[in-house]
N, C-alpha and C positions, 0 to 999 in steps of 0.2 A: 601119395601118388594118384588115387583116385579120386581126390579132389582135385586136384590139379588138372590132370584130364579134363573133369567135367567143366571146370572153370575153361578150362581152352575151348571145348565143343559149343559153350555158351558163346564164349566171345566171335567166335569163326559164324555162329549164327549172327548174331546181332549185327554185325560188320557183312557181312551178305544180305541182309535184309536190307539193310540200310542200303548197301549198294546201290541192287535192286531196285528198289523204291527210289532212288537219287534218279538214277537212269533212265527209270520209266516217266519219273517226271521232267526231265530234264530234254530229252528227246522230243516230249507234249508241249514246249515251250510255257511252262508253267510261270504265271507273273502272282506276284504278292504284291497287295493293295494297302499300303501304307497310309491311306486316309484316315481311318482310324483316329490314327496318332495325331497324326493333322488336325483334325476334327474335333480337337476334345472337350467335353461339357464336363464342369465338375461336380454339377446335377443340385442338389439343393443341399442347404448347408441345415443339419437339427440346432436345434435355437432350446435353451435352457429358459426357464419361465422361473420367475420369483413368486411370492404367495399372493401377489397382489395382480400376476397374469404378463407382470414384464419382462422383456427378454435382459438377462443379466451376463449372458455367455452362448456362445457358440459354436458347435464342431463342423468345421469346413477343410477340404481340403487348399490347401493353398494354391495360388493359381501358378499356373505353371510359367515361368517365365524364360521361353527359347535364348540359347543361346548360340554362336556359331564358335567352331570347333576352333578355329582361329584364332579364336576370342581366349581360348583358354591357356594358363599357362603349362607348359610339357610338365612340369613337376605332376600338376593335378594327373592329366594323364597316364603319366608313368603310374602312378599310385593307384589307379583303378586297376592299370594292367595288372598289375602284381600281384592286388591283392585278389582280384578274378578270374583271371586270363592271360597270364604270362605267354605265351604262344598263340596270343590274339592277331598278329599281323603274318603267320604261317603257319596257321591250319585253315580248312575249309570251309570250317562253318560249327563243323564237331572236331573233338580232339580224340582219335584213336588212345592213343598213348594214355590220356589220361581215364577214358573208358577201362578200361583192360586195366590198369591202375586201380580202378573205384572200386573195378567187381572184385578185386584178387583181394580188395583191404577188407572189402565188405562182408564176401564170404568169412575170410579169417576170423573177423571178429562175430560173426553171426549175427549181424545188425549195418543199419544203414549210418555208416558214421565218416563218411567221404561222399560228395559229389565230384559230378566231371563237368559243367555244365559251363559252358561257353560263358561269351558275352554275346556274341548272337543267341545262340539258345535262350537267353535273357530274356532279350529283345521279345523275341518271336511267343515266350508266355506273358510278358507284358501285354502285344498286342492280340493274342489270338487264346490262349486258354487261361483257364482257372487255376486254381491252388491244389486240384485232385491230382496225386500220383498215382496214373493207371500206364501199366506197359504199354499200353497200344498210344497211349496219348505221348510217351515219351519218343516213340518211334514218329509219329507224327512231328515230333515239335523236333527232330533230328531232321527229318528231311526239307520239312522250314529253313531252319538252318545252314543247309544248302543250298535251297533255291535262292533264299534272299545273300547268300555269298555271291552269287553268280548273277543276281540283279542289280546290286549296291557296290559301292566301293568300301574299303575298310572306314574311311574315313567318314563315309556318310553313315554308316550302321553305328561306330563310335557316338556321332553326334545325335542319334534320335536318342541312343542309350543314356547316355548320356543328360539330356534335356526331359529324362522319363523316366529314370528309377527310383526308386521310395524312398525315404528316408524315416518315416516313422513319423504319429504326429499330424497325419495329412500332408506331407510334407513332399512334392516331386519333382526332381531334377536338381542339376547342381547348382543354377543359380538361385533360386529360389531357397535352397535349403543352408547355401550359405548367405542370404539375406534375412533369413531366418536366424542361422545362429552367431554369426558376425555382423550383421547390419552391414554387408560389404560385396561387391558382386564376387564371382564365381573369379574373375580375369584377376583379382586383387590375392586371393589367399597365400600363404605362406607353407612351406614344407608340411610343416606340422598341422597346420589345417587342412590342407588336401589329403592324408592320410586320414584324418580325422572323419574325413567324409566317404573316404574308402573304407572304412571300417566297418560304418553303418551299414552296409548294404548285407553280408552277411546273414544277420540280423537285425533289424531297427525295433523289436521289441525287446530285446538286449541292450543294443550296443547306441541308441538315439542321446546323447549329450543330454537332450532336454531331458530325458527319464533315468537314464542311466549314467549318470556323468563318468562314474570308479572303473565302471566294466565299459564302457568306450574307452574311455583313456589307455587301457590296458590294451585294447583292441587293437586302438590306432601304434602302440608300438611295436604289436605285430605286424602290422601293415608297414611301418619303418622298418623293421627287419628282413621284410619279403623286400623291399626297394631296394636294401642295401644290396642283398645277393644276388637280385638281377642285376645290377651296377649301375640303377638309375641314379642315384646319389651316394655321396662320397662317404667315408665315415666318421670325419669331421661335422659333414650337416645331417647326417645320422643322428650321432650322439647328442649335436646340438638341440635336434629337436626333439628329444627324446625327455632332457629335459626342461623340455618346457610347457608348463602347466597347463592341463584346459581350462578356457576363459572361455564364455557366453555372453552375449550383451544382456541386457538386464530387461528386454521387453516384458518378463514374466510379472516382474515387480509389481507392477501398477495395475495385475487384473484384479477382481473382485472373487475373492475364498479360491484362489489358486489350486489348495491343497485337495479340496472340496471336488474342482472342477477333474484334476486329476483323478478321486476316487472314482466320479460318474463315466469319467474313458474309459474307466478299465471296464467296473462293471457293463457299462456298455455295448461295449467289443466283444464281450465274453454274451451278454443276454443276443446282440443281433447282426456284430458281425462289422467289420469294419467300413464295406462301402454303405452297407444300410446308415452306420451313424454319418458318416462323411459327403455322401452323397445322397440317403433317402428322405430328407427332408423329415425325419421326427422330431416330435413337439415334447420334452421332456418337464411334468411340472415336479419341479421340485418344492421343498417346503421355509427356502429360506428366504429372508424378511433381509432387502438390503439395506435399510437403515441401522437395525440392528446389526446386519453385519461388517458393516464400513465400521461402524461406534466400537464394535469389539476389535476388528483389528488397529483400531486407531489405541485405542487403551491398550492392548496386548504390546506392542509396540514399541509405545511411549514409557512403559515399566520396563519393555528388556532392555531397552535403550540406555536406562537409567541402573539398571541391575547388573548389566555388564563394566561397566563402571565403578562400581563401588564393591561386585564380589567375584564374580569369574567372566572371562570377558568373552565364552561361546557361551552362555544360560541359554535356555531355552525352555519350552515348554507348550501347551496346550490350552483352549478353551473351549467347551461345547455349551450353548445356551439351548433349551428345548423348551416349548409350550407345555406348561406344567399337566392340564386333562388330557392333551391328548399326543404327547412325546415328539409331534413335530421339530425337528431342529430346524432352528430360525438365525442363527452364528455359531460360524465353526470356525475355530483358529486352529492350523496346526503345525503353525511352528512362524518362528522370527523372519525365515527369511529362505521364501519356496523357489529362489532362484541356486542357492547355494544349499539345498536339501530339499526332495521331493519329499522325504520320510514325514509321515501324517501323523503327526504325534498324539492329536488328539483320536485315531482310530486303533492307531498301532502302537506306541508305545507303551509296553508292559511294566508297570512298578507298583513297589509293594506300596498299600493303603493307607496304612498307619491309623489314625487314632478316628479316621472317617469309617470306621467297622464299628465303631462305639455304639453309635444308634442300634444296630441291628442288636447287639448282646444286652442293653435294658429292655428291649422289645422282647427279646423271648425271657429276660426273669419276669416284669409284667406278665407274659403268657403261662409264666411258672408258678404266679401266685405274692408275688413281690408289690412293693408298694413306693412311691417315689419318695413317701414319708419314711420310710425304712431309712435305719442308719447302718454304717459299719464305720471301723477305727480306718482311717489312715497311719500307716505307721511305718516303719519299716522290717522287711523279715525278708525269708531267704525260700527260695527252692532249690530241692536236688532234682538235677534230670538225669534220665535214664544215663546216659553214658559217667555218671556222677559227678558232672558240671555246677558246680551252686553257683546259681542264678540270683542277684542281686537287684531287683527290678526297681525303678526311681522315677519318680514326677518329673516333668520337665524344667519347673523350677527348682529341684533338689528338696524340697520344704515338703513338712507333712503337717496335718493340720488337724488330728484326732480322727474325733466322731462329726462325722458328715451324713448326712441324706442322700439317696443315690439322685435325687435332683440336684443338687449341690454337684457331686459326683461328675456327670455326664455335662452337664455347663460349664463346669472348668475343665472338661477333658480329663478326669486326676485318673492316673494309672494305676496305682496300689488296690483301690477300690475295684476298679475294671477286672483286675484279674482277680481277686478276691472272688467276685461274683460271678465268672467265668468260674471259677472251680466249684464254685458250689451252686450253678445249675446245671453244670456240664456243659462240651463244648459240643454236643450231638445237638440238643435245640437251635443253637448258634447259627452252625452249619446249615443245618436242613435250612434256615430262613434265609440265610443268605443265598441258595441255592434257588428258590423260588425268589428272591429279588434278582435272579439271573449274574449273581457273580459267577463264573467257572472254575474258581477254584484254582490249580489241586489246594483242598483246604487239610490242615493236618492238627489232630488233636492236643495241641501241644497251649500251654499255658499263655507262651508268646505270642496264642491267636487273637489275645484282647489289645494286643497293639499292634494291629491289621498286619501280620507276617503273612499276606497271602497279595498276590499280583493281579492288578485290572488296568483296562484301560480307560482314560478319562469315558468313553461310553459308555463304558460297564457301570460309571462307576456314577454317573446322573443319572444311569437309569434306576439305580438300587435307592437313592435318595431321593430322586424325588416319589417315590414311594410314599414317603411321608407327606407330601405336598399335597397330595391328589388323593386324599383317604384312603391310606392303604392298599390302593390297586399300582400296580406293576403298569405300565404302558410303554413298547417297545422305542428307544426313539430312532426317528429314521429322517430319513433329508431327501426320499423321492415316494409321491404320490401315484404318479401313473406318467404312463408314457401312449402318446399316437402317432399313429403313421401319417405318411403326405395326406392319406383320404381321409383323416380324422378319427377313424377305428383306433379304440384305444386298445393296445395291443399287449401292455403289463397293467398292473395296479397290483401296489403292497398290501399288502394284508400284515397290519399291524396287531402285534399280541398286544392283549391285554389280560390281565388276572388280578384278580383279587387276592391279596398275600397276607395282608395282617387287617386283623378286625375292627372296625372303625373306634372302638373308645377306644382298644391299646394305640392306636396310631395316634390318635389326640389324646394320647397323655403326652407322649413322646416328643410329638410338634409342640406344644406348649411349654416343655424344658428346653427346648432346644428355640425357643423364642427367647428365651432370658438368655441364650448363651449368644443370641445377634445382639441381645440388651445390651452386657455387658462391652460389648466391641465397641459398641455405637460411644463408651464413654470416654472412649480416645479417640474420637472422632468428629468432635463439635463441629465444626463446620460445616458439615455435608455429609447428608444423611437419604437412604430412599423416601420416598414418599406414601410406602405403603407398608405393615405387617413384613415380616421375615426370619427364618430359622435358616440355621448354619452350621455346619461342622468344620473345624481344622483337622489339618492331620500332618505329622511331619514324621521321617522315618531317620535311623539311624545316622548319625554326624550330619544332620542334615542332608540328605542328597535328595530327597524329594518333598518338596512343601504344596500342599495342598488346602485349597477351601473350595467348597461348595456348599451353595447357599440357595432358597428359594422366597421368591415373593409368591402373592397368589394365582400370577399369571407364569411365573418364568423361571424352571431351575437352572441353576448355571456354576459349572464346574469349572476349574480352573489348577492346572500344575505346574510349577516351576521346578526344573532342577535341568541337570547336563548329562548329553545323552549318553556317555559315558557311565553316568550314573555315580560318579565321582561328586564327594561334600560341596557343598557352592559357600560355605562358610562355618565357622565355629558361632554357635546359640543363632543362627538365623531361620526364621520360624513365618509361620505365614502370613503371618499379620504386617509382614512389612515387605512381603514377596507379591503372594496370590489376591491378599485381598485386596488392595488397592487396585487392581484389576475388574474383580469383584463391583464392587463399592462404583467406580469411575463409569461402568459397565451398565450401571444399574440406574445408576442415576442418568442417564443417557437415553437410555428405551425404558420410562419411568412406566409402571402400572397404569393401565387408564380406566378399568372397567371395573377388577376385584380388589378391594383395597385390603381383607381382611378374611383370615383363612376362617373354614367353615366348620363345626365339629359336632360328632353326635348327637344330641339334643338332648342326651339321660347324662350326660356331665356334669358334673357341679362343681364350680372352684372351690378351694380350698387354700385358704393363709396360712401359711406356716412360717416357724423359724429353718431358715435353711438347712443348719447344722443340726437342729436338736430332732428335726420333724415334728416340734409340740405348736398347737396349735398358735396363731396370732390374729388377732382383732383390731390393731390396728395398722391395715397399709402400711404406713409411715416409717412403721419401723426401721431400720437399714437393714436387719436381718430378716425383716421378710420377704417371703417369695412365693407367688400362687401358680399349685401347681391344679390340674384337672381328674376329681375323681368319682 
């Protein structure tokens, strides 16, 4: 009861206030200067720089393209009504009923989770205040609200509205935003599109089609459901449009690193704020190379094109390429197709590693004392785990092949060995190294860590690799340099980590094995080959569902994932060499080496001939079983 009370003495205020203030102005002959609106500049648009200083992209807002009210169809209409201001053509300016409404819902729940707010009141913080909710500004934007009822007609307050609300995107008013998302004026849309644009307004960093397609769609059927129950539409065109599917035209298609450009909006927005990016004229350099980046989407492409076909017909996947010294990303793919999925594959999609962890577990026996001449048996044998599971662990050919060298080992990827040697240097070294080549983990002590049972994202996972490329140091990779304002003040700059992780001979043992193992690739591959030096790892995880290769030359690492985002097999024995690497390979040969043709190593190294298998020494090359490793 004394809540309720207080809630009434609040409201019998607010509603006196308001009066008050209505009257006081309204007696003063009070005019609102709608030039503003009229007037609009959309001030300078930030422009995205490539490595070479060209602009490759840019955030503007769209120009706003007036419409007349006349012009539009009663459907669209109805559908802002409903979804905004059902009692837009009788109330004043403000809605009593639904005030007193807000506060009684808001009290209840102890939080602000209802507004009341006009479509004038709209208007009136479009054209006169900011995004701050302060009482006294809300009181102000109430008596706005009035005055311009009592200046304007509904229908002209409709149409500035109208020709001036956000949609997210840079995106304002309705014909511009459906020229934007239907390539169609504002007077052409359909039931189901006019909700669709009613939706947005709510939220446009929610509910915008172009960012959010699942949660607009969801939206806009609320927005159909509010029309049915005012009785703008029947429930025959109700249902009908209910379902029917959102569609976008394809403008997206044909930008360059789509996915890319979407991560620097958001960060963006969030570092300076929306009209800063859309109208403050910043100069953002990023780090990518659009040669190399047209060539990777062009390869990425051309392989799902061809992989959808022949094994699951959504595949998809990720590419990151980065400047091997100093982590710059120079192409990024993340994903087939940024019109029918904004999801960044290459930033954001988390899957386990699989046999690309390899490197890191002969890095730390090397740092345990171990030798790449060392052998152990391949064979097969069994584990009990804690829950008393035995664990039967196999090669991915099913074959074992005895006594091997852990150079041997780690060039054909053989799992028997891997976790042999994972249990007997521990998985505590393992870890801690992985942890300083920046994977996050959770990592778990368990045997099945030598066949990467732990989850990164393709950036995690070219940063940890090319470790090996760049002697042993870590280097962050990143895709923005620095950012300046209209006056040229540079107003961010990354600061890129770097660390030294593993000690230059163990790293150049490691690169050196892992040189035979791009050796060996290269012998199914006559025909086209890079031009320069290269090491590589595969990795493939359970039934296939994720295939992996990353590989480095001496300029360029570059990671590469296939599988479906589901995370569901993409085939029975389909492995990377006939997924990722072709990617890879196509990729490389494209943005060929120009400068380092051949990786660089300690200078106390000494080769070493060996027999692969036996690790006893060899003296002649020629051999077939020999193989030089670095000691």
């Amino acid at each position: 009861m004394r809540n309720y009370l207080y809630s009434l003495i609040i409201i019998l205020f607010l509603a006196s206030a308001i009066a008050c203030g209505a009257l006081f102005a309204l007696f003063h002959n009070a005019w609102i200067d709608f030039t503003p609106l009229e007037q609009y500049r959309p001030g300078t648009p930030s422009v995205l720089l490539d490595d070479a200083g060209n602009e490759w992209a840019r955030f503007e807002l769209d120009k706003r393209k007036p419409i007349e009210l006349d012009s539009l169809p009663q459907h669209l209409i109805d559908a802002f009504i409903a979804a905004e201001d059902w009692q837009f053509f009788s109330h004043p300016g403000i809605s009593f009923k639904g005030i007193a409404r807000s506060l009684l819902i808001n009290m209840y729940h102890g939080r602000r989770v209802q507004g009341a707010s006009t479509i004038t009141q709209q208007l009136v913080k479009l054209l006169f205040f900011d995004a701050r909710k302060t009482f006294s500004r809300k009181i102000k934007e109430q008596l706005y609200a009035l005055i311009i009822e009592r200046q304007f007609t509904k229908q002209q307050i409709l149409q500035a509205y109208l020709n001036h609300i956000y949609f997210g995107c840079g995106i304002y008013g309705v014909e511009a935003a459906s020229q934007r998302f239907w390539n169609k004026s504002a007077a052409e849309l359909t039931v189901d599109e006019a909700a669709m644009l009613a939706a947005v307004v709510k939220s446009p960093g929610l509910y915008c089609p172009l960012l959010c397609p699942l949660s607009g769609e969801r939206r806009r059927n609320v927005v159909l459901n509010s029309m049915r129950k005012c009785g703008f539409i029947s429930r025959a065109t109700h249902d009908e449009a209910k379902k029917i599917p959102l569609t976008l035209i394809d403008a997206d298609r044909n930008q360059c690193a789509p996915h890319l450009k979407e991560t620097l909006r958001q960060l963006l927005e969030e570092l300076f704020g929306n009209d800063q990016l859309y109208r403050g004229g910043l100069v953002i350099q990023t780090t990518l190379n659009i040669h190399a980046q047209k060539e990777a989407e062009k390869m990425f492409n051309a392989q799902c094109v061809q992989l959808r076909k022949t094994l699951v017909s959504d595949i998809d996947g990720g590419l990151i390429a980065i400047e091997s010294n100093t982590g710059a990303i120079k192409a990024i793919v993340g994903g087939f197709d940024f019109v029918s999925s904004k999801f960044n594959r290459a930033l954001q999609a988390r899957r386990q590693i699989g046999s690309t962890i390899k490197p890191l577990i002969y890095t730390a026996a090397l740092q345990q004392g171990k030798s790449f001449a060392d052998t152990m048996i391949d064979e097969p044998f069994e584990l009990v785990e804690s829950n008393g599971t035995v664990w039967h662990p196999n090669n991915f050919n099913k074959r074992f092949n005895g006594e091997e060298t852990l150079a041997y080992a780690l060039s054909h990827s053989n799992n028997i060995v891997t976790i042999k040697l994972l249990l007997e240097i521990g998985a505590a070294p393992v870890i801690d190294l992985a942890k300083k080549c920046h994977l996050p983990g959770p990592f778990h002590s368990y045997p099945s860590l030598a066949l990467g049972t732990i989850d990164a994202t393709l950036f995690e996972l070219v940063g940890m690799f090319n470790v090996f490329a760049n002697n042993g140091t870590y280097v962050e990779p990143h895709f923005i340099r620095w950012v300046k304002d209209a006056w040229g003040t540079k107003i961010y700059k990354k600061e890129v980590v770097q660390e030294s992780v593993i000690d230059q001979r163990t790293v150049g043992q490691v690169t050196q094995v892992l040189k035979h193992g791009l050796y060996r690739v290269r012998k199914s591959f006559p025909d086209k080959w890079i031009n320069s030096e290269g090491i590589c790892k595969t990795g493939t995880t359970n039934d296939s569902r994720t295939c992996w290769f990353v590989g480095s030359t001496p300029e360029l690492t570059t990671a590469v994932y296939i599988g479906c985002d589901d995370n569901r097999s993409i085939g029975q024995d389909v492995y990377p060499l006939r997924t990722a690497f072709p990617i890879w390979l196509n990729f490389n040969c494209a943005v060929p080496s120009t400068t380092r043709m051949r990786f660089t190593f300690d200078p106390s190294l000494r080769e070493y001939c060996m027999d692969e298998k036996t690790g006893q020494r060899v003296y002649d090359i020629r051999d077939p079983d020999a193989v030089t490793i670095l000691v």
